[in-house]
Residue frames as a rotation matrix with the C-alpha (Angstrom) as fourth column:
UNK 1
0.197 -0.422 0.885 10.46
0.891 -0.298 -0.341 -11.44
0.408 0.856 0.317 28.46
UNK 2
-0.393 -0.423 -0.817 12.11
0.676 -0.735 0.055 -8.22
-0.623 -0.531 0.575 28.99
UNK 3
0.601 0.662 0.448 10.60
0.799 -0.499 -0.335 -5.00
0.002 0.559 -0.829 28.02
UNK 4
-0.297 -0.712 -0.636 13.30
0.588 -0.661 0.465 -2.64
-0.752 -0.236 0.616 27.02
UNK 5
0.424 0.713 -0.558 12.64
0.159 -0.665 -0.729 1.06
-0.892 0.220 -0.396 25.72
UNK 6
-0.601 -0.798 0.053 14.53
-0.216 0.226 0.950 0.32
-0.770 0.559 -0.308 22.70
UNK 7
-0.897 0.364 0.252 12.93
0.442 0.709 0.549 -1.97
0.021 0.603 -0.797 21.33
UNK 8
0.342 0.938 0.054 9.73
0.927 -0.328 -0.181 0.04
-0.152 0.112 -0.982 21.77
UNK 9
0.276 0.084 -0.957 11.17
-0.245 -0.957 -0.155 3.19
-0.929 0.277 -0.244 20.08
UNK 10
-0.925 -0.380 0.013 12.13
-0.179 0.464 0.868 0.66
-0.336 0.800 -0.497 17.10
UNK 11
-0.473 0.806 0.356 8.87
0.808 0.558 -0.190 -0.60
-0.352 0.198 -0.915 17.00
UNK 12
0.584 0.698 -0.414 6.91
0.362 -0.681 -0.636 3.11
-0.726 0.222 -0.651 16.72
UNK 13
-0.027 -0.183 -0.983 9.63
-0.665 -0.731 0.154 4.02
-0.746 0.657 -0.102 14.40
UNK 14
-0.997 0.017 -0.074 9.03
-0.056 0.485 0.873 1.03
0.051 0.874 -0.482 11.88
UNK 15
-0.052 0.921 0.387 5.21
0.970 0.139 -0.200 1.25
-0.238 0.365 -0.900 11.92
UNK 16
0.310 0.149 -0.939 5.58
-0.047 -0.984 -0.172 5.23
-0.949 0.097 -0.299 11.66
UNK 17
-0.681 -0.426 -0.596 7.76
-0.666 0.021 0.746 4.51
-0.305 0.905 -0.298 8.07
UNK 18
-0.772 0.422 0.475 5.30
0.588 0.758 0.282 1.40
-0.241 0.497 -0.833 7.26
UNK 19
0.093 0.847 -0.523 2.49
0.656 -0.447 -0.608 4.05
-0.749 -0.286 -0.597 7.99
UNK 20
0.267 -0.075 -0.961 3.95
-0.113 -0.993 0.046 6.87
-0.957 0.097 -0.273 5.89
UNK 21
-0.795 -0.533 -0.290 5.00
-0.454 0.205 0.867 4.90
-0.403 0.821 -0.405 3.33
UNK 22
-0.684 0.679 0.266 1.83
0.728 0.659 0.190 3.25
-0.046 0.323 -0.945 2.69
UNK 23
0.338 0.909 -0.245 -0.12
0.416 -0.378 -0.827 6.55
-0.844 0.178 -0.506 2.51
UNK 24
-0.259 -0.641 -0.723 2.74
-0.692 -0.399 0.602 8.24
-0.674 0.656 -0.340 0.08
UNK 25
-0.956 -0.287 -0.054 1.95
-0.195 0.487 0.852 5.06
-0.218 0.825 -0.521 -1.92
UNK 26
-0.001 0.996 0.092 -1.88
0.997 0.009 -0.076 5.28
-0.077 0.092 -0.993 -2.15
UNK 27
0.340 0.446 -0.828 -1.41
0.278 -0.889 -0.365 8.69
-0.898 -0.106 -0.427 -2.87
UNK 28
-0.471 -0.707 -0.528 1.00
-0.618 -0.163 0.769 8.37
-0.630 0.689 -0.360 -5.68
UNK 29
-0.898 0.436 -0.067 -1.25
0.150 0.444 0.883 5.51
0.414 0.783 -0.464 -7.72
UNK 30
-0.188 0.910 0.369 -4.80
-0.871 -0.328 0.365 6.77
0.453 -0.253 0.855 -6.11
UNK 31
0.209 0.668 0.714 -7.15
-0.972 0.219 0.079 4.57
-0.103 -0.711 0.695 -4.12
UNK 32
-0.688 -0.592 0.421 -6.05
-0.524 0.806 0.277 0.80
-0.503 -0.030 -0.864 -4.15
UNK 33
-0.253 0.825 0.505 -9.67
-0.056 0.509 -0.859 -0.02
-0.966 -0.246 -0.083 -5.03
UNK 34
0.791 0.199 -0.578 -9.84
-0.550 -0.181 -0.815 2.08
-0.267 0.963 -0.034 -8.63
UNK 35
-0.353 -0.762 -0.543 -6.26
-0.929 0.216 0.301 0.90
-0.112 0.610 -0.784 -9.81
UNK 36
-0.767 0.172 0.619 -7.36
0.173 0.983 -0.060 -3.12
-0.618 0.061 -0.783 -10.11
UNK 37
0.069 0.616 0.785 -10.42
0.603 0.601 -0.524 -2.37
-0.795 0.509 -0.330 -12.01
UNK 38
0.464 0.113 -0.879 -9.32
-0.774 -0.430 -0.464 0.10
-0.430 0.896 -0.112 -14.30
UNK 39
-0.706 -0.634 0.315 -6.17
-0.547 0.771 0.326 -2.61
-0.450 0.057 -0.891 -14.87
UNK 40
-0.553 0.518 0.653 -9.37
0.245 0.850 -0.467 -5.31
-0.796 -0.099 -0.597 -15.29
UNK 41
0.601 0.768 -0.221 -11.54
0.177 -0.397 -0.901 -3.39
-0.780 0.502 -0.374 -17.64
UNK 42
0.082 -0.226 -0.971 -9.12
-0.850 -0.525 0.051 -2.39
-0.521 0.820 -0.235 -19.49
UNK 43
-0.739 -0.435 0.514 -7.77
-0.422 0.894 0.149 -6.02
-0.525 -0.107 -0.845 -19.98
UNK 44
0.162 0.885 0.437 -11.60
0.348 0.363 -0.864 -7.39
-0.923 0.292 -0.249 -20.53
UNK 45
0.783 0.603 -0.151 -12.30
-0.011 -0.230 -0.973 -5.13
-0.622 0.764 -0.173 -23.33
UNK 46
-0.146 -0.854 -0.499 -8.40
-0.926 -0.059 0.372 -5.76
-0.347 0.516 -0.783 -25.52
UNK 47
-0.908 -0.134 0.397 -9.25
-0.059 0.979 0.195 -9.39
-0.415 0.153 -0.897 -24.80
UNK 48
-0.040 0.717 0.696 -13.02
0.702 0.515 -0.491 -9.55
-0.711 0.469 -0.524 -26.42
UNK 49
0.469 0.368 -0.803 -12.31
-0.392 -0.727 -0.563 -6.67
-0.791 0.579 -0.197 -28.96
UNK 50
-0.042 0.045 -0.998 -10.49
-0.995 -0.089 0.038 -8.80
-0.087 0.995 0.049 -31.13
C-alpha cells in the first residue's frame, strides 16, 4: 500500500471532528452514564405507579 500525506491529514482531520463532536455532545446531555438511568428510573416508577 501506498502511504500518501493526504490521506493522513484526512484521517487526523476526521478523528479531530469525531473527537470534538463527541465531547460537545457529552457536554450538551451530561455524562453518558447519568442520562440512561435517569431515562430508567424514571420509566420504572410511571410503570409500577399505576
Amino acid at each position: 500500500m501506498e502511504y500518501n500525506e493526504e490521506d493522513s491529514s484526512l484521517l487526523g482531520f476526521l478523528s479531530f471532528l469525531i473527537i470534538v463532536g463527541y465531547i460537545v455532545i457529552t457536554l450538551a446531555h451530561g455524562t453518558p452514564s447519568d442520562v440512561p438511568v435517569s431515562q430508567e428510573s424514571a420509566t420504572e416508577s410511571e410503570a409500577a405507579g399505576p
